[in-house]
N, CA, C and O of each residue as an XYZ file, in Angstrom:
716
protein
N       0.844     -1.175      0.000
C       0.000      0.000      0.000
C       0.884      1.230      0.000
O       1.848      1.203      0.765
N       0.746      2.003     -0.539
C       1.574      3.445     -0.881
C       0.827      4.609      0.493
O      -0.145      4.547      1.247
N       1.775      5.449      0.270
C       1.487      6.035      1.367
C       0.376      6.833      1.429
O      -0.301      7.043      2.435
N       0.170      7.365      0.097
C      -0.563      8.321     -0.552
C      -2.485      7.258     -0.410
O      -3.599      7.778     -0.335
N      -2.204      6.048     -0.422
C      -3.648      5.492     -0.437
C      -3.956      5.090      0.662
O      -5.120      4.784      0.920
N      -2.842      4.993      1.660
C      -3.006      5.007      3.266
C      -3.884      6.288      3.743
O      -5.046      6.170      4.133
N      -3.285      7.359      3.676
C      -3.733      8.699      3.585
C      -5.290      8.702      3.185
O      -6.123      9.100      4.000
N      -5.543      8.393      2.318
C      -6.964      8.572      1.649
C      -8.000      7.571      2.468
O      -9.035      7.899      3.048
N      -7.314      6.029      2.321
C      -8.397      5.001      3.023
C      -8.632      5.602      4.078
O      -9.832      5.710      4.327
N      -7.298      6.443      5.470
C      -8.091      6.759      6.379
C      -8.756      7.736      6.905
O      -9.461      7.804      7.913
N      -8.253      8.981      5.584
C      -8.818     10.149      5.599
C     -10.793     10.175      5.422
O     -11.371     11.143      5.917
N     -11.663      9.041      4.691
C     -12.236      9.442      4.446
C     -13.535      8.240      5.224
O     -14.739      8.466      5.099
N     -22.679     -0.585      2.996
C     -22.994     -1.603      2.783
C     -23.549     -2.680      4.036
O     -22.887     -2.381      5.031
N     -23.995     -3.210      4.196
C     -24.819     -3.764      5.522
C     -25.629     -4.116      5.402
O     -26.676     -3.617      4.990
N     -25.241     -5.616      5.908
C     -26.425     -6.809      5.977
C     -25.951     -7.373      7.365
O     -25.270     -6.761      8.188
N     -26.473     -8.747      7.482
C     -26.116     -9.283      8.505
C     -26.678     -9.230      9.472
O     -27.503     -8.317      9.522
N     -26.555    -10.111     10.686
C     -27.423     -9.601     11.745
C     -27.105     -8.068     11.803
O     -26.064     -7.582     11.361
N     -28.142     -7.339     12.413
C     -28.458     -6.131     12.375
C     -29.687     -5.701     12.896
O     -30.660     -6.300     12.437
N     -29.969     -4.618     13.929
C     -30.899     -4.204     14.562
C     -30.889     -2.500     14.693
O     -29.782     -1.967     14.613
N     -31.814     -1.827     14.848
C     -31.716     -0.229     14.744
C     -30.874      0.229     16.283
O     -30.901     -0.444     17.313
N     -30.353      1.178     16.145
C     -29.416      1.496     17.082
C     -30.358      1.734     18.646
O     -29.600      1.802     19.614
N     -31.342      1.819     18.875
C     -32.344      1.633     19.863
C     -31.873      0.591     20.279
O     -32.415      0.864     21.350
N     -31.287     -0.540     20.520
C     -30.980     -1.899     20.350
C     -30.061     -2.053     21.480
O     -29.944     -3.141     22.044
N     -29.219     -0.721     21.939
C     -27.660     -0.317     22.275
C     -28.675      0.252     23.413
O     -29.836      0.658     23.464
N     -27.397      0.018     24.444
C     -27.913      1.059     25.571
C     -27.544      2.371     25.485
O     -26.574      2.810     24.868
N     -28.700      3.252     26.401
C     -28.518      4.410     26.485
C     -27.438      5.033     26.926
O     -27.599      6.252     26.890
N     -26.166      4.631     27.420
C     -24.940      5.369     27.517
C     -24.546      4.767     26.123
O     -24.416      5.765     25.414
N     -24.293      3.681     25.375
C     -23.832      3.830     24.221
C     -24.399      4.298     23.135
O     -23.800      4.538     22.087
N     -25.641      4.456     23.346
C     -26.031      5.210     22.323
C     -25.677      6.618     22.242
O     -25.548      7.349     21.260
N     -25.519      6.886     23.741
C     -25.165      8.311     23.841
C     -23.642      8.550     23.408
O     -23.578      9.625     22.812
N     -22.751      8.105     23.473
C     -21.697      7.877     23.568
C     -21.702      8.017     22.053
O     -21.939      9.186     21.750
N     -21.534      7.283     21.069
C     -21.661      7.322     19.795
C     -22.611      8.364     19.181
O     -22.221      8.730     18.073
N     -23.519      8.825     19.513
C     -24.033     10.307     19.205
C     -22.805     11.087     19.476
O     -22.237     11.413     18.434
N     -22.254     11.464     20.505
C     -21.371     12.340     20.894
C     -20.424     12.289     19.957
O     -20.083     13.305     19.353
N     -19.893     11.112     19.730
C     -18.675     11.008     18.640
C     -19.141     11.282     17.457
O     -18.597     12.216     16.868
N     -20.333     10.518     16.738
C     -20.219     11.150     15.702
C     -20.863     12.762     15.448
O     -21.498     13.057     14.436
N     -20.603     13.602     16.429
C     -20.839     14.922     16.588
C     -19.443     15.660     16.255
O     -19.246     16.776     15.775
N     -18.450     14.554     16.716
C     -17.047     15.457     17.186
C     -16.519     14.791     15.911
O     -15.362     15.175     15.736
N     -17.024     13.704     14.679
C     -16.214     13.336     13.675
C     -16.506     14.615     12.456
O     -15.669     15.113     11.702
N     -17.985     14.936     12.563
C     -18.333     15.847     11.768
C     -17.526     17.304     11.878
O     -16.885     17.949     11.048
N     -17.812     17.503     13.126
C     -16.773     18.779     13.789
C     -15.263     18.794     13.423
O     -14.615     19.811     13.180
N     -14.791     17.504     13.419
C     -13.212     17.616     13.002
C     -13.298     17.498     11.133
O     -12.223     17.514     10.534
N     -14.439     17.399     10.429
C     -14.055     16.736      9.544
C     -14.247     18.677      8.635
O     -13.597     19.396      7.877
N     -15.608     18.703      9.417
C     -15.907     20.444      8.647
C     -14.939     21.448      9.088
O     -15.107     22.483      8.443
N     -13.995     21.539      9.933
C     -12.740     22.250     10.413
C     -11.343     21.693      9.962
O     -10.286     22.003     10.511
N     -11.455     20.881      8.956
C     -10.085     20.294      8.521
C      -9.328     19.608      9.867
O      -8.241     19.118      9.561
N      -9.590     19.510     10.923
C      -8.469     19.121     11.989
C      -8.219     17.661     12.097
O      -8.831     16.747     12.649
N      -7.088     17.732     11.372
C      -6.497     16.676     11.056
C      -6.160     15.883     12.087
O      -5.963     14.683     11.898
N      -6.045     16.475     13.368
C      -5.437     15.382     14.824
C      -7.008     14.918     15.154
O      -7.068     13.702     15.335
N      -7.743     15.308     15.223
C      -9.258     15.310     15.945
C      -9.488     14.207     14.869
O      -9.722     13.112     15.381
N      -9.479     14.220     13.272
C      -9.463     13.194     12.564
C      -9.096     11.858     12.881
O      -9.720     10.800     12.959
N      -7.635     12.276     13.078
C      -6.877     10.778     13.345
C      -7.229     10.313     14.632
O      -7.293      9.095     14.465
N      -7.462     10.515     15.661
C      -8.209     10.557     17.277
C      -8.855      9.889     16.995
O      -8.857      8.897     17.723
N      -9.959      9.857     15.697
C     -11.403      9.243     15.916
C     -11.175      7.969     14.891
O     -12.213      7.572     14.360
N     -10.284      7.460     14.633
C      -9.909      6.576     13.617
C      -9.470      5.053     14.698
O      -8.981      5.309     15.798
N      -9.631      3.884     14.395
C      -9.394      2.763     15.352
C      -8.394      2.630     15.675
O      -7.622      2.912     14.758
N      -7.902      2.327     16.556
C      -6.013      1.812     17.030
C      -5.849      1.208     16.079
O      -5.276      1.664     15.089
N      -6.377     -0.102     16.181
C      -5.972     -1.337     15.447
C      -5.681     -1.296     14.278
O      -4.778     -1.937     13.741
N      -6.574     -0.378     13.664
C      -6.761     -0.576     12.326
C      -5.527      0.524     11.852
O      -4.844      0.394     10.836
N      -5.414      1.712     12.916
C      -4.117      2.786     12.711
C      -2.640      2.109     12.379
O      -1.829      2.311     11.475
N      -2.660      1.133     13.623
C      -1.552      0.205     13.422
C      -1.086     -0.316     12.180
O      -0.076     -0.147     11.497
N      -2.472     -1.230     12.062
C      -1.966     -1.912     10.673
C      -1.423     -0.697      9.682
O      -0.291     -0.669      9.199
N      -2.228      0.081      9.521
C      -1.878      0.941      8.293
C      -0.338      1.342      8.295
O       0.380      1.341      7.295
N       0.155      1.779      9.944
C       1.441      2.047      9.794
C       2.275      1.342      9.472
O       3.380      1.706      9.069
N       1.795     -0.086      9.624
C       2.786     -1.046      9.794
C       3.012     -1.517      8.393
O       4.075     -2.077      8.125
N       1.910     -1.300      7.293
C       2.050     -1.557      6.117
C       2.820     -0.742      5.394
O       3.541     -1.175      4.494
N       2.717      0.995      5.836
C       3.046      2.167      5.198
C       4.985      2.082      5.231
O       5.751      2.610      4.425
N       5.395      1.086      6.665
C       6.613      0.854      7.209
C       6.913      1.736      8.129
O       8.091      1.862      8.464
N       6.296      2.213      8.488
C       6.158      3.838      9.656
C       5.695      3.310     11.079
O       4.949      2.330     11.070
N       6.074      3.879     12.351
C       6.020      3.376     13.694
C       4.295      4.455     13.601
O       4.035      5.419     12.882
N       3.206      3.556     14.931
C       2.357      4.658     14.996
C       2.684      5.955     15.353
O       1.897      6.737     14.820
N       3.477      6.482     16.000
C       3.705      7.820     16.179
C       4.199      8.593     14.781
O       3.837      9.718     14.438
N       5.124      7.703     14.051
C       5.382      8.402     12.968
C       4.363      8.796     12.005
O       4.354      9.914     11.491
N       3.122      7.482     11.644
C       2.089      7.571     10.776
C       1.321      9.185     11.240
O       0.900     10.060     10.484
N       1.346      9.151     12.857
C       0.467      9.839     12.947
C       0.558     11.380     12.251
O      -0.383     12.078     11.873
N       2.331     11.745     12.198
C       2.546     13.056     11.917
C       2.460     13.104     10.798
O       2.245     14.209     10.301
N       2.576     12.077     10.037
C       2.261     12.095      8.190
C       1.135     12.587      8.234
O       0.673     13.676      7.890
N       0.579     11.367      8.852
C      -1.324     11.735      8.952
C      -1.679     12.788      8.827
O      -2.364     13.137      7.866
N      -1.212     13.766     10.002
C      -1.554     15.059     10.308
C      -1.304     16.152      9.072
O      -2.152     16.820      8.480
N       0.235     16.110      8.868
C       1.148     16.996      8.031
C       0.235     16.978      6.748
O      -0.285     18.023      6.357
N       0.008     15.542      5.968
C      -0.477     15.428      4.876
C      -2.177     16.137      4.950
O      -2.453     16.496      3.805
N      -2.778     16.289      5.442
C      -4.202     16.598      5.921
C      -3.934     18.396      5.804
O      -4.424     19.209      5.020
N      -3.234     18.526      6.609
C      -2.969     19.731      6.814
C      -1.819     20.752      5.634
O      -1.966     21.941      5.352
N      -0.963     20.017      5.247
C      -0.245     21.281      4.259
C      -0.054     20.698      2.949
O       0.150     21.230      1.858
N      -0.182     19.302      3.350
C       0.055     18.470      1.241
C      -1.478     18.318      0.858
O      -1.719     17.377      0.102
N      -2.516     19.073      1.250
C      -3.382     18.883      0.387
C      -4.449     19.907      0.254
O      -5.659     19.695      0.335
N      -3.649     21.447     -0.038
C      -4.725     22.116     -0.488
C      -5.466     22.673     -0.889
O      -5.078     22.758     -2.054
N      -6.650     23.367     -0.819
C      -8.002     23.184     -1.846
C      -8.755     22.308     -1.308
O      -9.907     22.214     -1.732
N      -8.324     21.485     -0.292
C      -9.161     19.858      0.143
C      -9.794     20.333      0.949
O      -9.245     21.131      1.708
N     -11.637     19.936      1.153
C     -12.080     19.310      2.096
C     -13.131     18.858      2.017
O     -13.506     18.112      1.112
N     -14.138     19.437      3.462
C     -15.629     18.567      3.069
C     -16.279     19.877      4.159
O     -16.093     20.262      5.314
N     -17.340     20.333      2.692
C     -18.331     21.734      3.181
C     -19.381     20.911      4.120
O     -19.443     21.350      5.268
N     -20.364     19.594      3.775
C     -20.894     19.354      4.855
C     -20.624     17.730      5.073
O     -19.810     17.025      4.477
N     -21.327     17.452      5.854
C     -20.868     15.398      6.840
C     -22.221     15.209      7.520
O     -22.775     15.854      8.410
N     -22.463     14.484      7.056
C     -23.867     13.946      7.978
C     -23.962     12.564      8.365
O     -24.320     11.704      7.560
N     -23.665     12.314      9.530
C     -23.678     10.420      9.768
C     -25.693     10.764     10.295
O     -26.270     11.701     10.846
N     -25.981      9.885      9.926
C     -27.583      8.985      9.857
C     -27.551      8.383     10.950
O     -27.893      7.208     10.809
N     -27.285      8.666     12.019
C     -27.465      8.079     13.124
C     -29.050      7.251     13.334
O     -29.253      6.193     13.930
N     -29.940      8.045     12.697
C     -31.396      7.569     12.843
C     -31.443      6.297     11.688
O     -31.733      5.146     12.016
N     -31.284      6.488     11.021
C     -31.105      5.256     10.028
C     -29.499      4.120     10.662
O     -29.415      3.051     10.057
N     -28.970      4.241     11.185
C     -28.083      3.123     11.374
C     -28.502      2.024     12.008
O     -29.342      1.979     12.907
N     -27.727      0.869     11.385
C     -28.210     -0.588     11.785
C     -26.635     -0.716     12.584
O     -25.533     -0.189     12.431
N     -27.302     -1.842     13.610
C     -26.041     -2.720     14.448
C     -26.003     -3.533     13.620
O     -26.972     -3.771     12.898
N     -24.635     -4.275     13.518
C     -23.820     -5.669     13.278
C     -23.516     -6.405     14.054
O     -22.496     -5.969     14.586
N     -23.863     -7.526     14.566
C     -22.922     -8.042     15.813
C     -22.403     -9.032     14.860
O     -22.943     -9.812     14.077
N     -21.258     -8.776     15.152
C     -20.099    -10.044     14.632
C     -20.067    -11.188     15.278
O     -20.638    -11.321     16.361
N     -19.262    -12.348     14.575
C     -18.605    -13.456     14.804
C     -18.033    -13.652     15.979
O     -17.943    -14.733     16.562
N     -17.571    -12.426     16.404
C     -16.781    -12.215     17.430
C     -17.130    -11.508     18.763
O     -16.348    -11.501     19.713
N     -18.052    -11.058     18.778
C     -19.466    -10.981     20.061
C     -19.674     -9.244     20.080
O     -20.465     -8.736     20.874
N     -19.035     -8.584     19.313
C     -18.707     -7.067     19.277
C     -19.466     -6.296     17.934
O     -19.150     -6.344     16.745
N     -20.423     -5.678     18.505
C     -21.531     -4.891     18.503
C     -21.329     -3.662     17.687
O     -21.258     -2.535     18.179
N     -21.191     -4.073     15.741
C     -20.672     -2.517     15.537
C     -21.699     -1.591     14.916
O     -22.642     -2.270     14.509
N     -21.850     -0.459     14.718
C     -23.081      0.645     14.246
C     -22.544      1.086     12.698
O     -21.375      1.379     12.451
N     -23.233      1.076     12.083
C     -23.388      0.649     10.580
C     -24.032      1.824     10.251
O     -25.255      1.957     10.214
N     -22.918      2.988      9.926
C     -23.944      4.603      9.921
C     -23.889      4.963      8.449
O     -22.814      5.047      7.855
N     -25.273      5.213      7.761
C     -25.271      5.633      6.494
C     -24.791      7.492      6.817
O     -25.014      8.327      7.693
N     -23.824      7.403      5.145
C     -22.733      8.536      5.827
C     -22.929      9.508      4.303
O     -22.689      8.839      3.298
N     -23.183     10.438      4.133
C     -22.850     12.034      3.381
C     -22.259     12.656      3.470
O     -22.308     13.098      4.618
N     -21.105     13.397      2.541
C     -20.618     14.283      2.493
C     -20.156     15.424      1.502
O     -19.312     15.017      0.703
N     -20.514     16.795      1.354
C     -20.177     17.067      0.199
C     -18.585     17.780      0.287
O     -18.447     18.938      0.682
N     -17.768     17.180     -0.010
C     -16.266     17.609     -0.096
C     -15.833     18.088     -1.705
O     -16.258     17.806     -2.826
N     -14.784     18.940     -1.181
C     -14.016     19.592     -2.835
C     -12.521     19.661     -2.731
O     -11.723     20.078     -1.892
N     -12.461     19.143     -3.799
C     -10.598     19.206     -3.967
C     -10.283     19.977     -5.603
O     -11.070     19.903     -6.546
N      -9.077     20.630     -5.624
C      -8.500     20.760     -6.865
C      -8.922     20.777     -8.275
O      -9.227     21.600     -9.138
N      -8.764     19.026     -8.072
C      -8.671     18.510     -9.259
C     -10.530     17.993     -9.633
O     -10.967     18.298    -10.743
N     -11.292     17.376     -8.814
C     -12.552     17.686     -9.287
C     -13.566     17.984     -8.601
O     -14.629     17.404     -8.380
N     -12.915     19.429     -8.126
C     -14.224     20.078     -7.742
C     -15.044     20.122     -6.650
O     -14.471     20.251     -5.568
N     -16.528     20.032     -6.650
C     -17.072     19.626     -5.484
C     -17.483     18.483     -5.984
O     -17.349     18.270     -7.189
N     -18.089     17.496     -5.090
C     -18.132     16.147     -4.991
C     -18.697     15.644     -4.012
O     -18.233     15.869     -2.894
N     -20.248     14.547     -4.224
C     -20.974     14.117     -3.210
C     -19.970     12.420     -2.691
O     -19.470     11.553     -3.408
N     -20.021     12.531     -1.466
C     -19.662     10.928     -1.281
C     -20.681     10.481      0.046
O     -21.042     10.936      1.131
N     -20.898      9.156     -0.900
C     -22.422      8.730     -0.056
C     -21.690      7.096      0.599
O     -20.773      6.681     -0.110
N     -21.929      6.479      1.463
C     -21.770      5.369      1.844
C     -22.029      4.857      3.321
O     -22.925      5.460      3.912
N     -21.365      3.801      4.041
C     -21.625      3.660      5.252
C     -19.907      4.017      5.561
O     -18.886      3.863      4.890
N     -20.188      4.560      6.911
C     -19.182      4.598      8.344
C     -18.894      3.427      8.953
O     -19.835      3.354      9.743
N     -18.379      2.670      9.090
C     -18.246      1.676     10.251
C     -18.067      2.226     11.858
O     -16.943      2.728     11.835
N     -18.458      2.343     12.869
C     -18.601      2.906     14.074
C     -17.992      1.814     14.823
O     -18.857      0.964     15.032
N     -16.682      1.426     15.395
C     -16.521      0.464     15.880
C     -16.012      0.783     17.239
O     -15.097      1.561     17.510
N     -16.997     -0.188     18.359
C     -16.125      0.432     19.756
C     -14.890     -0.539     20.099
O     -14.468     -1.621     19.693
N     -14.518      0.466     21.107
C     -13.734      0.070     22.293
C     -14.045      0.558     23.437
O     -13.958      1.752     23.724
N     -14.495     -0.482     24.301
C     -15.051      0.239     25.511
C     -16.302      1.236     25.445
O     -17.364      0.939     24.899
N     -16.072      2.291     25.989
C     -16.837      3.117     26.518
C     -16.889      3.795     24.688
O     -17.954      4.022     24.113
N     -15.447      4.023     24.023
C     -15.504      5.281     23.168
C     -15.718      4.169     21.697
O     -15.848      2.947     21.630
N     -15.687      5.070     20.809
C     -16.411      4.962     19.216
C     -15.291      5.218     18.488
O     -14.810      6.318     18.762
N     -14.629      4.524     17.557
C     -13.950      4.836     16.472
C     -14.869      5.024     15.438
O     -16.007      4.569     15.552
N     -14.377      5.887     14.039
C     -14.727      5.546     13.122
C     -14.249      5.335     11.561
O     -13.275      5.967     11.153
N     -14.786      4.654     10.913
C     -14.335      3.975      9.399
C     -14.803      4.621      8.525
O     -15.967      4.957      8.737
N     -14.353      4.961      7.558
C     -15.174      5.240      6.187
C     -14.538      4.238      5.516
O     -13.499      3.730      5.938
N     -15.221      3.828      4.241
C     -14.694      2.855      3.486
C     -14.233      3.205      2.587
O     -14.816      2.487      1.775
N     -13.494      3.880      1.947
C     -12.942      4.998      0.424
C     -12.718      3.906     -0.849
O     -13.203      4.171     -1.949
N     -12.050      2.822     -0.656
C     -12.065      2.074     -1.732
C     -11.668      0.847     -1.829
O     -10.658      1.028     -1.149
N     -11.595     -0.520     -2.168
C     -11.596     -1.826     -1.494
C     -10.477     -1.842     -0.994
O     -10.528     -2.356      0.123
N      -9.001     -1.374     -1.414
C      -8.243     -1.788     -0.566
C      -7.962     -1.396      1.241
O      -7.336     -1.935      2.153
N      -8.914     -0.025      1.079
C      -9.317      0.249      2.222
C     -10.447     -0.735      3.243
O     -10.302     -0.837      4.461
N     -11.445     -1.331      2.542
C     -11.988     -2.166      2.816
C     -11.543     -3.751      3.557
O     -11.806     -4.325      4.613
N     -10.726     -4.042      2.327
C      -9.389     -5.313      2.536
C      -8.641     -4.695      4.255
O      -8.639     -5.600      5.090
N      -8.262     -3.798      4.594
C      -7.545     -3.755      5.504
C      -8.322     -3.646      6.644
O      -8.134     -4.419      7.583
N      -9.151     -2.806      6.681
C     -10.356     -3.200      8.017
C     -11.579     -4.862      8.352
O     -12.419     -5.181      9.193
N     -10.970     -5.472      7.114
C     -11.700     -6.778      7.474
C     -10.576     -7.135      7.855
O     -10.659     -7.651      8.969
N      -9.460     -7.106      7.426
C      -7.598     -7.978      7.915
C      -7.844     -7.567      9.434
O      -7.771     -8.461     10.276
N      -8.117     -6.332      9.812
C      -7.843     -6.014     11.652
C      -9.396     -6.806     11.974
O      -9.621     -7.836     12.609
N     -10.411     -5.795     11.201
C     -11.641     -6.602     12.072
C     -12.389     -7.623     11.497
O     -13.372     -7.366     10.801
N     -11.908     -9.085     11.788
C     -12.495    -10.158     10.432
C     -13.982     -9.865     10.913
O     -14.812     -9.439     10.110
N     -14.221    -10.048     11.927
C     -15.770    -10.298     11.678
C     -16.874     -9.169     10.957
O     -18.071     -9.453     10.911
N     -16.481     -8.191     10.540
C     -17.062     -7.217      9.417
C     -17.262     -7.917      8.071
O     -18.237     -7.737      7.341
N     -16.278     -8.701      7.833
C     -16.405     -9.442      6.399
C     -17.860    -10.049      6.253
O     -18.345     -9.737      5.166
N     -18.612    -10.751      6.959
C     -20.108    -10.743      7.020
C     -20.714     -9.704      6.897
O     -21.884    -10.031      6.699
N     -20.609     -8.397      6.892
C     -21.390     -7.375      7.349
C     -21.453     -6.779      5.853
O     -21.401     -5.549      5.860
N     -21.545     -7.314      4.666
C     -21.261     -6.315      3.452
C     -21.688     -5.339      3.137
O     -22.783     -4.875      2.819
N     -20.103     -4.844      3.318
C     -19.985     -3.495      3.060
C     -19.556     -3.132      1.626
O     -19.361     -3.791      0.605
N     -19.481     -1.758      1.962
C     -18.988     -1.284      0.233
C     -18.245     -0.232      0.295
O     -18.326      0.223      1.436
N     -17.379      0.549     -0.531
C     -17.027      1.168     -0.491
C     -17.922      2.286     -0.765
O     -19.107      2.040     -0.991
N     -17.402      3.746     -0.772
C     -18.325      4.959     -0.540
C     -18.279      5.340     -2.385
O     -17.376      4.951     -3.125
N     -19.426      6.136     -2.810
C     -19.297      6.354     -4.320
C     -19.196      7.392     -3.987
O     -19.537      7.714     -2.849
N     -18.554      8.511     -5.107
C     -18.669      9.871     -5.170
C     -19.095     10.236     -6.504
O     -18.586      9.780     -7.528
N     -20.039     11.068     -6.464
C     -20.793     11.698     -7.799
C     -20.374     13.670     -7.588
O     -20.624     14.515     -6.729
N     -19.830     13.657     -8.571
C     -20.014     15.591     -9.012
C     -21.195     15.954     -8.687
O     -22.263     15.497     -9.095
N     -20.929     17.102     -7.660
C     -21.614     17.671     -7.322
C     -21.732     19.356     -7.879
O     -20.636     19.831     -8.177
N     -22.997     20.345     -8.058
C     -22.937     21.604     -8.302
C     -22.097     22.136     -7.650
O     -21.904     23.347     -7.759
């Protein structure tokens, strides 16, 4: 994986068992409201650390470990690249569907929220641009990571950390030109 598609998978489908997020208790439901309050917030302010914050360990790891970078190192790419190698970049609005999201419970007894996700972002090269898909919301504990799926090999690497998603088909996010 190049560094440049590391960058993107983490910069940016559902079946299976599945139940409406009512399903979750009321501190986790609350809990995951809150976050995806503070993913939108980091995502419409460009803040690239608040970004990477809300992104999974596990799945951070792997990426570094593929990229050949220690996590601390990924993280300052992470940041640097977000922040000064890309711009013209971002996203005017973000809407996670919290009311429409379905649970997944995996293979593996862990309970993830399956958030249909919007955003209208603009870069450079084309413009503005709708991207529609699901979030993966995956906990730990008390707090909420979250996934976007940008494109299969991004996909490929969050089933490698979290196999039991591979039941859960997903998809990657489409983007259509937007006015």
């Amino acid at each position: 994986m190049t560094l440049r598609s590391a960058f993107l998978a983490l910069a940016l489908g559902t079946a299976g068992a599945s139940a409406e997020t009512s399903a979750i208790s009321d501190p986790a439901r609350s809990a995951l409201e809150s976050r995806a309050a503070e993913m939108s917030r980091a995502l419409l302010a460009n803040d690239a650390a608040a970004i990477y914050d809300l992104l999974p360990p596990p799945l951070v790891t792997e990426v570094a470990s593929a990229t050949g970078r220690t996590v601390a190192e990924f993280r300052l790419l992470f940041i640097d690249n977000l922040m000064n190698n890309r711009p013209g970049t971002g996203v005017a609005e973000h809407r996670l569907d919290l009311a429409a999201a379905r649970l997944f419970t995996g293979d593996d007894g862990v309970v993830y929220a399956l958030v249909p996700t919007s955003s209208l972002a603009f870069d450079p090269y084309r413009g503005r641009f709708r991207i529609e898909g699901t979030t993966v919301a995956i906990p730990s504990g008390e707090t909420w990571h979250f996934f976007t799926i940008s494109d299969a090999a991004a996909m490929a690497q969050l089933v490698a950390v979290y196999p039991a998603l591979a039941a859960a088909s997903l998809q990657p996010v489409t983007l259509t030109p937007a006015p």
